[in-house]
C-alpha positions in Angstrom: -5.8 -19.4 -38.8 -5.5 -16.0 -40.5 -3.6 -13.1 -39.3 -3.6 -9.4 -39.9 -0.1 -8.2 -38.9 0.0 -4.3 -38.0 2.0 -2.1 -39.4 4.0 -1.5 -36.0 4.4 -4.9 -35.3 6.5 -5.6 -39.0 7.5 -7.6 -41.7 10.0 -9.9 -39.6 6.4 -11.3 -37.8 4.9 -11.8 -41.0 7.3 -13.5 -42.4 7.5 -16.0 -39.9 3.6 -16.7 -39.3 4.3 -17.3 -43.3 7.0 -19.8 -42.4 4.6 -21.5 -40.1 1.7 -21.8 -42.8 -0.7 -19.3 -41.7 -2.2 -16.8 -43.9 -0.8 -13.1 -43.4 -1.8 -10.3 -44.3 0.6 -7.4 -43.5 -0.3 -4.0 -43.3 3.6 -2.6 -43.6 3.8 -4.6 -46.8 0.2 -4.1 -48.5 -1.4 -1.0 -46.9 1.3 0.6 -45.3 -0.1 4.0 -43.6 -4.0 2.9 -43.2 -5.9 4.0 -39.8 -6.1 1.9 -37.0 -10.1 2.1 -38.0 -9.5 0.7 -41.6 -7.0 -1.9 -39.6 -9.7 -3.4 -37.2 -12.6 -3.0 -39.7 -11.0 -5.3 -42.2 -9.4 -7.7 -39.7 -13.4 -7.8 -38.8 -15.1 -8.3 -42.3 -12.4 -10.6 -43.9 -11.8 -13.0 -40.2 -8.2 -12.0 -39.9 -7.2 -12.1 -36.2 -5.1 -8.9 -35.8 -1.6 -8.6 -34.3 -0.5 -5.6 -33.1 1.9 -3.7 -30.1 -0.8 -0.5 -30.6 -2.6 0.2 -27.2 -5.2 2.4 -29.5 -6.9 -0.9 -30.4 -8.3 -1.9 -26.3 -9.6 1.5 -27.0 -11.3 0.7 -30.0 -12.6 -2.3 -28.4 -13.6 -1.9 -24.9 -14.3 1.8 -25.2 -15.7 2.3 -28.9 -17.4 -1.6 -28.8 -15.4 -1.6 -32.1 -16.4 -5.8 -33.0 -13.3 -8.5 -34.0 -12.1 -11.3 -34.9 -9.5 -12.1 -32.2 -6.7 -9.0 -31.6 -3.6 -10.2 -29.7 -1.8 -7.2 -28.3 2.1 -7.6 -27.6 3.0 -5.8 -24.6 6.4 -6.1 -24.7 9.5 -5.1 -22.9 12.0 -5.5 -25.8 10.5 -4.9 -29.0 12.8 -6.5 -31.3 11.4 -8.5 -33.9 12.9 -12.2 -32.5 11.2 -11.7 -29.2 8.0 -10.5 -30.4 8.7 -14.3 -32.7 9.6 -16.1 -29.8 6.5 -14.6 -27.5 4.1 -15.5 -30.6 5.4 -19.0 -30.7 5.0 -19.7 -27.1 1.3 -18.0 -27.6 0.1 -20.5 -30.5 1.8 -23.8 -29.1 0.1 -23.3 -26.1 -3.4 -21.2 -26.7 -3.9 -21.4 -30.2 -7.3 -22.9 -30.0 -8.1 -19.9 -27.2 -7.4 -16.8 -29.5 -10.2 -16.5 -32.1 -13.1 -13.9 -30.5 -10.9 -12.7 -27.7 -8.3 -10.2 -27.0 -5.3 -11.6 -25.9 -2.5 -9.4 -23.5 0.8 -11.2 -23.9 3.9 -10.0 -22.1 7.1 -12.1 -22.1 5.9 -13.6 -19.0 2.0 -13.6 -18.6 -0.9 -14.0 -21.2 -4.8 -12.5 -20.3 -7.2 -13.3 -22.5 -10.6 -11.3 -22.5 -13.6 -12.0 -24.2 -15.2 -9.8 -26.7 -16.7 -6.8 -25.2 
């Protein structure tokens, strides 16, 4: 599984998906400051699902018809970096075979996935 971790979402994330042996590609660390456009376009034409807190991207997606890979969108109550780890964990032990194509809503309690618009 590859991931494209957005810029908002940071390096502690990264790192760790890293840690885990998936393929990261981090927008703070290698493209800090592209658009959210240049964001989902290459998470689309390279098959990185993207990770991001950014509300812009349901937009994108459901409004636009933007096409993806797989977006999971933290919706978080504390934003610190160990919780987004510790949401993320519970995600791919549990769903990880789910996430590719879809866009997945997690909180700390509840996960909605979506299928592409």
């Amino acid at each position: 599984m590859r991931f494209l971790v957005d810029e908002c979402t940071g390096t502690r994330v990264a790192g760790w998906l890293r840690e885990q042996g998936y393929e990261v590609f981090s927008v703070y660390e290698e493209a800090r400051g592209i658009t959210d456009n240049t964001v989902i376009k290459k998470a689309f034409n390279e098959n990185w699902i993207l990770i991001t807190n950014d509300k812009d991207f349901g937009e994108k997606v459901y409004r636009e018809q933007t096409p993806h890979r797989g977006i999971i969108l933290l919706r978080l109550q504390d934003e610190r970096s160990a919780n987004k780890i510790d949401v993320l964990q519970r995600l791919l032990s549990v769903y990880r075979e789910r996430i590719p194509d879809r866009f997945v809503v997690v909180t700390e309690t509840q996960v909605r996935f979506r299928t592409k618009s």
